[in-house]
N, C-alpha and C positions, 0 to 999 in steps of 0.2 A: 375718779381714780387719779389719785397723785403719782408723776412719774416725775424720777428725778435719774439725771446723766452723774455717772461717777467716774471721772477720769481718772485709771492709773499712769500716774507718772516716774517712773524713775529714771535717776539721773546715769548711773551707771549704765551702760551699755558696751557689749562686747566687739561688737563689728563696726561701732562708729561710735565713742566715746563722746557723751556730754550732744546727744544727737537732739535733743529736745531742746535745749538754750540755743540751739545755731540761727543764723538769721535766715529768714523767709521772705525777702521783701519788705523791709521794715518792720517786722515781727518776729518773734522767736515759734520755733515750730510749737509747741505746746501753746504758745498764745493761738496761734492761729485753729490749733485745735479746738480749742475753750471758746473762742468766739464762734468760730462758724457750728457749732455745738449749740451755741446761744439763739444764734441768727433762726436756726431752723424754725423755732417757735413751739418746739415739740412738746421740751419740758418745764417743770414747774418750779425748778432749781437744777443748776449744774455746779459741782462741786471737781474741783482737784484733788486728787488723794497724791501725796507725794512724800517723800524720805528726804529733800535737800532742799534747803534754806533758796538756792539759787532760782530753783524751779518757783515755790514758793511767791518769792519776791517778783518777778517776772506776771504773774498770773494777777496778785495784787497790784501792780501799775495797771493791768486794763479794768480794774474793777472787780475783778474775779473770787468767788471764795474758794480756800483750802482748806483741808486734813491733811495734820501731819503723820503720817507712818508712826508708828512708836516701835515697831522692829522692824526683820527684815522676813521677805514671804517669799513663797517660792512661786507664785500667780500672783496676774492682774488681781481674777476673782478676789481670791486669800487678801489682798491687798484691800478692795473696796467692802469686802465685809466690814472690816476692823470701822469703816465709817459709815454703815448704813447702819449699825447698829446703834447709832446715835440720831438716827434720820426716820421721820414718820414719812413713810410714803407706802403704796401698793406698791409698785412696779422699778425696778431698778434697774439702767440700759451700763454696762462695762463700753466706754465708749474707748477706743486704743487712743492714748498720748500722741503715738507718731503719725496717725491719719487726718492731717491739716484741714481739708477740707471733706465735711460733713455734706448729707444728703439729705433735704425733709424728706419727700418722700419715702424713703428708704428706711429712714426711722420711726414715721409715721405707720408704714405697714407692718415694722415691727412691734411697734408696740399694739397695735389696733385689733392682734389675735389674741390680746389676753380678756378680750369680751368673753372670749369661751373657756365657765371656767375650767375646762380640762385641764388647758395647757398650765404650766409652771415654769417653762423654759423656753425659748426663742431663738432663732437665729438666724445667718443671712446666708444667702449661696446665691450665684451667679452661674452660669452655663459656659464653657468655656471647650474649645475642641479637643479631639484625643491629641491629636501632638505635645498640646499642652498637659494634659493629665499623667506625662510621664517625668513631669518634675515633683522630687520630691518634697520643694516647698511649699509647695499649692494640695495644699489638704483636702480630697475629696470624700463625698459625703455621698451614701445612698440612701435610700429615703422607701417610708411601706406605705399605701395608696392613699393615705391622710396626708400626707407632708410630713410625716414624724421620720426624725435620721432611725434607722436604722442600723448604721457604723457609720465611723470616718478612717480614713486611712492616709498616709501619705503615698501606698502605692495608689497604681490606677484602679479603682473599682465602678463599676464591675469587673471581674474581667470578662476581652471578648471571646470565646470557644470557637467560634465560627467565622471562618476566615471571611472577607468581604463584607460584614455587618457595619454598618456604618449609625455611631453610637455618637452624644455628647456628654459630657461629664457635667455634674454640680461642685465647683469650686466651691470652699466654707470662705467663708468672712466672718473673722474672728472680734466679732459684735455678738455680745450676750445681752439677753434682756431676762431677768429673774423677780418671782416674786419674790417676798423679802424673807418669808420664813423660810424658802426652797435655799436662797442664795449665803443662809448664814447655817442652815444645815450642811449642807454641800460640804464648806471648809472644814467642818467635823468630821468628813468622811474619808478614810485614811488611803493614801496615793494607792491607786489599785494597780493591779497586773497590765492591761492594757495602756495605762497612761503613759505607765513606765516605760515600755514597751516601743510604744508611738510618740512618746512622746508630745502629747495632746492629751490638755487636762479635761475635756470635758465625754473622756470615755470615762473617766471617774462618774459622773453621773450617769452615762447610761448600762456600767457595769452593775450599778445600784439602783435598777429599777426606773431612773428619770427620766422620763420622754423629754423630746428637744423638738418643737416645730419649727421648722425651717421653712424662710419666707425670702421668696424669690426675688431680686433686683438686678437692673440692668448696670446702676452702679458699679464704675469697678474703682474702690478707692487706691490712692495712692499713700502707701505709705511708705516711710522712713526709715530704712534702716540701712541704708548707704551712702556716700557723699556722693554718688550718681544718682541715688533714687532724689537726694536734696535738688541734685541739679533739674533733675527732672520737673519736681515741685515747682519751682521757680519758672522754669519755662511754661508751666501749666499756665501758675498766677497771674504771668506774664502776658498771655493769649488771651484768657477769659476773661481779664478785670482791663483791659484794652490799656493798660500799662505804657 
């Protein structure tokens, strides 16, 4: 089973502008993406999908291959179809541009559920307490007694009824793993009511029928979408690689 890592990258970014070329510790975050993507050993080729020249170039000095965008998409997804459709492989993981540092394990156990061929879709969720389930940027996901989501929400779901119930939430990690016919169907299937809604593209798949197994890590990545979260980054790389 050929699995191949498709990074979306784009350059444009609203809350921290050009957040992928910034520096990491002597790497630009999107490098550091791509490599420790590599490092894992998971997959069989990893590829860039990106819209700017800058990004691009960057990926190529560490040896890296690219796709370039040929328009502009409104998803990562939308975005790594346009290049798997050029890519023989089974298995295709959406791995996010701004989460530096990659997990084997994490990626291993995702991909390792598509032995059954039930599944067609994959994804990741962590455990996280209710204090934390009352933020609306932490997408929470409930799940029916296989592991298959059942919704995702930005509110807290469940909710609790009973006062004193003492509950843990599954936070999403916004890592998709598709097979290839499912993941270039998908972007044919027109923005649904709930997407729109929530704002979260992959109730488009389960408004249409598509189950999503969700696979449990302790993982909690760190990703980029602020010059504090960059800061953060840094003091990670800082600690771990004994810097």
């Amino acid at each position: 089973m050929k699995k191949v890592a498709l990074i979306p990258a784009r350059y444009a970014s609203t809350r921290f502008p050009a957040k992928l070329v910034q520096d990491l510790c002597g790497k630009s975050v999107i490098q550091r993406t791509y490599l420790s993507t590599v490092d894992t050993g998971v997959f069989d080729q990893v590829v860039v999908v990106t819209d700017h020249e800058a990004i691009a170039e960057q990926i190529k000095a560490v040896g890296g291959e690219v796709f370039f965008s040929t328009r502009e998409f409104e998803s990562g997804s939308d975005r790594i179809a346009e290049a798997a459709r050029n890519i023989e492989a089974d298995i295709f993981v959406n791995v996010q541009g701004d989460e530096p540092f990659q997990d084997r394990q994490s990626l291993e156990d995702l991909t390792a559920v598509f032995s059954n061929p039930e599944v067609q879709v994959a994804s990741m969720m962590f455990s996280i307490p209710a204090a934390d389930a009352q933020n609306p940027n932490a997408v929470k996901v409930v799940l029916d007694k296989d592991n298959f989501a059942l919704y995702f929400s930005r509110s807290p779901i469940p909710y609790v009824r009973e006062k004193g119930v003492e509950i843990s939430y599954w936070k999403h990690v916004g890592i998709y793993a598709y097979r290839k016919e499912v993941l270039l169907s998908f972007t044919r299937l027109a923005k649904s009511f709930l997407e729109s809604t929530e704002m979260l593209e992959q109730l488009r798949l389960l408004e249409n029928g598509v189950r999503i197994k969700m696979v449990s890590t302790v993982h909690q990545a760190i990703a980029i979408d602020t010059k504090e979260d960059l800061e953060k980054a840094v003091a990670w790389y800082m600690e771990n690689r004994l810097l």
